[in-house]
C-alpha positions in Angstrom: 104.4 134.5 87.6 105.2 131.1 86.6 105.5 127.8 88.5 108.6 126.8 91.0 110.3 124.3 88.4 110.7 121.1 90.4 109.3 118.9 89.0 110.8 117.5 85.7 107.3 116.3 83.4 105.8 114.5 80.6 105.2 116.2 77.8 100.9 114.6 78.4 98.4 117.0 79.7 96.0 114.7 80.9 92.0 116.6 81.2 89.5 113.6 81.6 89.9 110.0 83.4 87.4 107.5 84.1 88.0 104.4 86.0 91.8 102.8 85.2 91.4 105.3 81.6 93.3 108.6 81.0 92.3 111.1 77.9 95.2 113.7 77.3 94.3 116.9 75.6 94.8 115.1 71.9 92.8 112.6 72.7 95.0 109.8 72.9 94.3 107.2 75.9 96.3 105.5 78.6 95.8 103.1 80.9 96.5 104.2 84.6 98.9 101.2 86.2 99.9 103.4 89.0 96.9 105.9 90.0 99.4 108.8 90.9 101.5 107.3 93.6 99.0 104.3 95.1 96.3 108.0 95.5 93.8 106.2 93.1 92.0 103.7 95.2 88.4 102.9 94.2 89.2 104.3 90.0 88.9 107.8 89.0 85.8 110.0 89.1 83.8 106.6 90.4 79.8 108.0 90.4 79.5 107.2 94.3 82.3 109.1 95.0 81.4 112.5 92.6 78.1 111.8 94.2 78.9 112.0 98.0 81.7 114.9 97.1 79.1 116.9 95.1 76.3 116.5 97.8 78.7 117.6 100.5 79.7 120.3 98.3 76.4 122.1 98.0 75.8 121.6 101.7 78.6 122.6 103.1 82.3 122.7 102.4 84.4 124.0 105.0 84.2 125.2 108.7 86.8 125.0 111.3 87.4 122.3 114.1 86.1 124.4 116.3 82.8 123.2 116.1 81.5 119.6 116.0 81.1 117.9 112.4 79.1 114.8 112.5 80.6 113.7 108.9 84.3 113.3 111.0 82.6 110.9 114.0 81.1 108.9 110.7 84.3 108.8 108.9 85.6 107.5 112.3 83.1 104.8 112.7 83.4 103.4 109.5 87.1 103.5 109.3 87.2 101.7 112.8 85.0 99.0 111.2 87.0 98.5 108.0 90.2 98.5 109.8 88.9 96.3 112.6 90.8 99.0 114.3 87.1 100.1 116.8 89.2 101.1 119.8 91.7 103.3 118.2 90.8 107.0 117.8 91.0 109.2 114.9 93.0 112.5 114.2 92.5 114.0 111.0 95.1 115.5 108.6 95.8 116.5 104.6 98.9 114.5 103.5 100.9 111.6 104.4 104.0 113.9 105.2 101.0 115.6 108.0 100.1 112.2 109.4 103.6 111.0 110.0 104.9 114.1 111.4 102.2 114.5 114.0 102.4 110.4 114.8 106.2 111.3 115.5 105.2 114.2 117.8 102.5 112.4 120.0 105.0 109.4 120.3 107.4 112.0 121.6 105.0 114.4 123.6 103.8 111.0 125.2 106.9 109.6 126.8 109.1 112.5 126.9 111.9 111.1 124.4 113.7 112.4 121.3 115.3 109.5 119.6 113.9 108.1 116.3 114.3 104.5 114.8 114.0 104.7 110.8 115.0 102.4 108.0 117.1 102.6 105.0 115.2 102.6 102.2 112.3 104.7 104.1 110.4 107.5 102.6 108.0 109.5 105.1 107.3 112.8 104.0 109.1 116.1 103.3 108.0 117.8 106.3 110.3 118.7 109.4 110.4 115.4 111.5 109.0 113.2 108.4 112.1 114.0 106.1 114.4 113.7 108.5 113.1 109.8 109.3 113.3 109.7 105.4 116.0 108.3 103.8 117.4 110.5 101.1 119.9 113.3 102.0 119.3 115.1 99.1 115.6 116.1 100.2 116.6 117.4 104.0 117.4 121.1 104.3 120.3 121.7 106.9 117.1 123.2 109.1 115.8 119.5 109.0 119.0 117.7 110.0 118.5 115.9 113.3 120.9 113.8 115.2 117.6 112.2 116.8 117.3 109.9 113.6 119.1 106.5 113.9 118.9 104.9 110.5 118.7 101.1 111.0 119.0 98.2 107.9 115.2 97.0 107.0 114.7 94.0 107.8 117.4 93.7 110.2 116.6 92.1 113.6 120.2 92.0 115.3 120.6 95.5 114.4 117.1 96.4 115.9 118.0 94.5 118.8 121.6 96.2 119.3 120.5 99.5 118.9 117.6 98.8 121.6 120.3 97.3 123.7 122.3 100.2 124.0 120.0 103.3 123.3 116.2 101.7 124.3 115.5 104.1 127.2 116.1 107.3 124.3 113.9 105.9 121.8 110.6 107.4 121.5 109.9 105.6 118.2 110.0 102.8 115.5 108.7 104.0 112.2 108.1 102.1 109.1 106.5 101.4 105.9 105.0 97.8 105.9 106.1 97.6 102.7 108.7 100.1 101.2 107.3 102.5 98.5 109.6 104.6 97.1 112.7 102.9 98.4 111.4 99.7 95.4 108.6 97.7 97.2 110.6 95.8 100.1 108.0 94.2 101.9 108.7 93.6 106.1 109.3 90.3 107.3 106.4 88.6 109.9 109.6 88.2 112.1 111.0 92.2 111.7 107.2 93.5 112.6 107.0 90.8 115.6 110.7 91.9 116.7 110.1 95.8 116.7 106.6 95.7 118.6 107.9 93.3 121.3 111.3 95.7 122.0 109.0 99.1 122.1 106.7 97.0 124.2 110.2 96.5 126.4 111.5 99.4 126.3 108.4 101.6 126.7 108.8 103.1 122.7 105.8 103.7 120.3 105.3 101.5 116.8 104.3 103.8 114.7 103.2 101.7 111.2 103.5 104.4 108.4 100.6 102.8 106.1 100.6 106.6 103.7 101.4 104.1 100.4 100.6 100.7 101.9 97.2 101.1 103.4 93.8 101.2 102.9 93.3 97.5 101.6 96.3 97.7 99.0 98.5 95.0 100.1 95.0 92.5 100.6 94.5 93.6 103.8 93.3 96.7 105.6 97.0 98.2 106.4 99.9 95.8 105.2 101.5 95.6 109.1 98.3 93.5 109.6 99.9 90.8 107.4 102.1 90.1 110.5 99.4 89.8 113.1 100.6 92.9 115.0 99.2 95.7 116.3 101.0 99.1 116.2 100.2 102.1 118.2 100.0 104.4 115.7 99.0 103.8 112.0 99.5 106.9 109.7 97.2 107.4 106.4 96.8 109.4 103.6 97.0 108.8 99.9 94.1 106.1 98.7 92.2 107.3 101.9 90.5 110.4 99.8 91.0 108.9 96.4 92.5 112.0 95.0 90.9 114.8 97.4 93.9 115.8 100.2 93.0 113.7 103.1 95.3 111.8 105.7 94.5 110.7 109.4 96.6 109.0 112.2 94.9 105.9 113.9 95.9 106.4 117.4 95.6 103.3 119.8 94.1 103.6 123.1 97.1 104.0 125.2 97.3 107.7 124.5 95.5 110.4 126.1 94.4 112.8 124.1 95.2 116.9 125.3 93.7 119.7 123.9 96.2 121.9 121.9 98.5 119.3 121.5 97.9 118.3 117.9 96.0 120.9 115.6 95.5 121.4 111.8 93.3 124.0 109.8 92.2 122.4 106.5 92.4 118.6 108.1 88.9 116.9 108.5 87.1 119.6 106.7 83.4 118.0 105.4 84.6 117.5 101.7 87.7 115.9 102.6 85.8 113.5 104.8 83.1 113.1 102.1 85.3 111.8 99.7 87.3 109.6 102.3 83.7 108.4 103.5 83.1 107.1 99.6 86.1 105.4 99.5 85.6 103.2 102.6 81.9 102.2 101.1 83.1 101.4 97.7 85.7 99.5 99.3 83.6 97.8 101.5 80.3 97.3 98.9 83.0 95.5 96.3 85.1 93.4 98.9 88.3 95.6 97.4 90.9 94.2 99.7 90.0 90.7 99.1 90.0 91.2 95.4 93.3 93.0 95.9 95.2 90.2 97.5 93.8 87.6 94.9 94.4 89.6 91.8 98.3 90.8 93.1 98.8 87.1 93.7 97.9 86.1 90.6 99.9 88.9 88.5 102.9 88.4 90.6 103.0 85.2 89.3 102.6 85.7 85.5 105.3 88.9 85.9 107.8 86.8 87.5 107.6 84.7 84.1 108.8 87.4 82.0 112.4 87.7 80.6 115.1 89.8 82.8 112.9 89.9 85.3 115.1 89.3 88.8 112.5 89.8 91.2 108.9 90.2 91.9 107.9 91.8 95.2 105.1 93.0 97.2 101.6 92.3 98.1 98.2 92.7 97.0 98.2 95.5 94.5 101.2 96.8 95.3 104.2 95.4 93.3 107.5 95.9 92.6 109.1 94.3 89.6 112.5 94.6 89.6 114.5 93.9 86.3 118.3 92.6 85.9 118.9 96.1 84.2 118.1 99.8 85.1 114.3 100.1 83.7 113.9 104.0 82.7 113.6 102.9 78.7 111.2 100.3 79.5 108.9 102.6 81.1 109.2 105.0 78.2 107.9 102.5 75.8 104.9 101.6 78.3 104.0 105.2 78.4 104.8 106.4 75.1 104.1 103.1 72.7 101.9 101.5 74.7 100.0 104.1 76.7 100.3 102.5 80.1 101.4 104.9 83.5 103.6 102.7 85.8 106.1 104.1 89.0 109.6 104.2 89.5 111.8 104.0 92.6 115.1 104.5 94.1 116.0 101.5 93.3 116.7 102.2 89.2 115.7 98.9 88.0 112.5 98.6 89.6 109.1 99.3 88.0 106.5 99.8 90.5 102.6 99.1 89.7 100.0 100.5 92.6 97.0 100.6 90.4 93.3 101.5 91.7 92.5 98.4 94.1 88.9 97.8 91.6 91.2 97.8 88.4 89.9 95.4 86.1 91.9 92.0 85.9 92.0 92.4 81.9 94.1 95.2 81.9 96.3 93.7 84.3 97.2 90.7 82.2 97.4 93.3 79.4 100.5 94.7 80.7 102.5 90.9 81.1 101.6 90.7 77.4 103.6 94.0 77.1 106.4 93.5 78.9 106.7 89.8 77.7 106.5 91.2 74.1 109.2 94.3 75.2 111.8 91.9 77.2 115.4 91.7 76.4 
């Protein structure tokens, strides 16, 4: 048997990593700039986080939610804190596709409605509901094609206000990423966020803040929707949450009742996964990491949007998008291949995105402008 071939790769087998540093099988090193899509929060193979994993490990590894696991109520409790999110309840999942897809359900299963407000540019998942909501035709099966989906212009109020004009008593819910991922790091306006929770709060929807890439403390604060001083009814998680180990969750505000049956997984919660997830939120919290986040992004965004051919630099916190007056795919060549440095890509084809581990050191940081200031055209 071999493997399903879709995924096109790197020539770079990669077998050790410590902190922002990758060792491939020759020994050569990189720098990690992008900590394999925004999952590398608190640095690779930190020693409070193999610690916590290997002591759960010998303990205990997996059981079924069928029986109560104190490590999931802590998990809870200290995600609450960290999130400032205390009232909310927690359902846990494995990947960010999981946690959007069962958001969308309880949204639905909650007020009885089938319509679906999504954004160009969006990227939720691959799963059923999740790719649907996504924008990218080429990923959704014709099994997966919905008419439920209305695909709206980010950052659009009059459009968001139209469509709630004419279909608000369909629509069971607004999702979006605070800040756009894969679509090139488009960041939502105060005045977008603001607009979307007082029209679901109008016409009885559900805000449902997909925070898979831009949560957990990446954008300098807790989930990047908080940047707006909203509060949405669902928040959906995943990616940094575990640090590498498959974790996700939904944040579920108090207005929904919880039924039993009515959300399930197998794997999700399991004590490992909430071992590792449990690190994460104390590293996070021990080293003031979303603080450190927004100050350090601030400061690189400024010395990237210095560079040469450099039209715009986006985002918050540590997650940036700098997007260049040509398409960039050359560029990051050199970075990986001359100069040993992993960054992202995106839809967009001239936009390099960085969503390193939120503890990277500053140095390394300021390494890369020298880079791209010595590689500009």
């Amino acid at each position: 048997m071999n493997l399903f071939n879709v995924y096109p790769l790197y020539d770079i087998e990669i077998v050790r990593a410590e902190g922002a540093t990758l060792w491939d099988s020759k020994g050569e090193t990189y720098t990690d700039l992008y900590g394999g899509h925004a999952v590398i929060s608190i640095g690779h193979t930190h020693p409070y986080y193999v610690q916590k994993v290997t002591e759960q490990l010998n303990k205990l590894g997996f059981y079924s939610n069928s029986v109560k696991m104190p490590i999931q109520y802590e998990l809870a409790e200290k995600l609450g804190e960290l999130s400032g999110k205390k009232d909310y309840t927690l359902f846990l999942a494995n990947s960010g596709a999981e946690a959007n897809e069962n958001a969308l359900k309880l949204a639905s299963f909650t007020n009885g409605r089938k319509k679906v407000i999504a954004f160009k540019g969006s990227f939720h998942g691959r799963t059923s509901l999740a790719v649907a909501a996504t924008d990218n035709p080429s990923i959704v099966a014709p099994v997966n094609a919905t008419d439920n989906v209305i695909f709206l212009p980010y950052n659009d109020v009059a459009a968001l206000e139209a469509t709630f004009a004419k279909q608000g008593n369909e629509i069971s819910s607004v999702i979006l990423e605070g800040i756009q991922g894969v679509g090139g790091i488009n960041v939502a306006s105060d005045e977008f966020l603001k607009k979307i929770r007082s029209l679901c709060d109008q016409y009885g929807a559900y805000y449902i803040a997909d925070s898979v890439q831009c949560g957990y403390g990446r954008s300098g604060k807790f989930f990047a929707h908080d940047h707006a001083g909203v509060q949405a009814d669902i928040y959906t998680m995943a990616k940094g949450m575990g640090n590498g180990f498959p974790v996700a969750g939904i944040a579920i505000s108090p207005k929904f009742e919880a039924k039993y049956g009515s959300l399930g997984t197998t794997f999700g919660g399991n004590p490992l996964a909430c071992a590792a997830a449990i690190a994460v939120l104390d590293v996070i919290a021990k080293d003031k990491l979303i603080d450190y986040a927004g100050t350090l992004g601030s400061e690189i965004m400024a010395e990237l949007r210095t560079i040469k051919g450099v039209k715009e630099v986006r985002g918050k916190g540590l997650m940036i998008g700098i997007e260049y007056e040509y398409p960039i795919e050359d560029l990051r060549k050199k970075l990986l291949f001359t100069h040993r440095m992993f960054t992202g890509n995106a839809s967009n084809k001239n936009v390099i995105r960085l969503l390193p581990a939120l503890n990277i050191e500053k140095e390394l940081l300021y390494k890369l402008v020298e880079v791209l200031k010595k590689e500009a055209v």
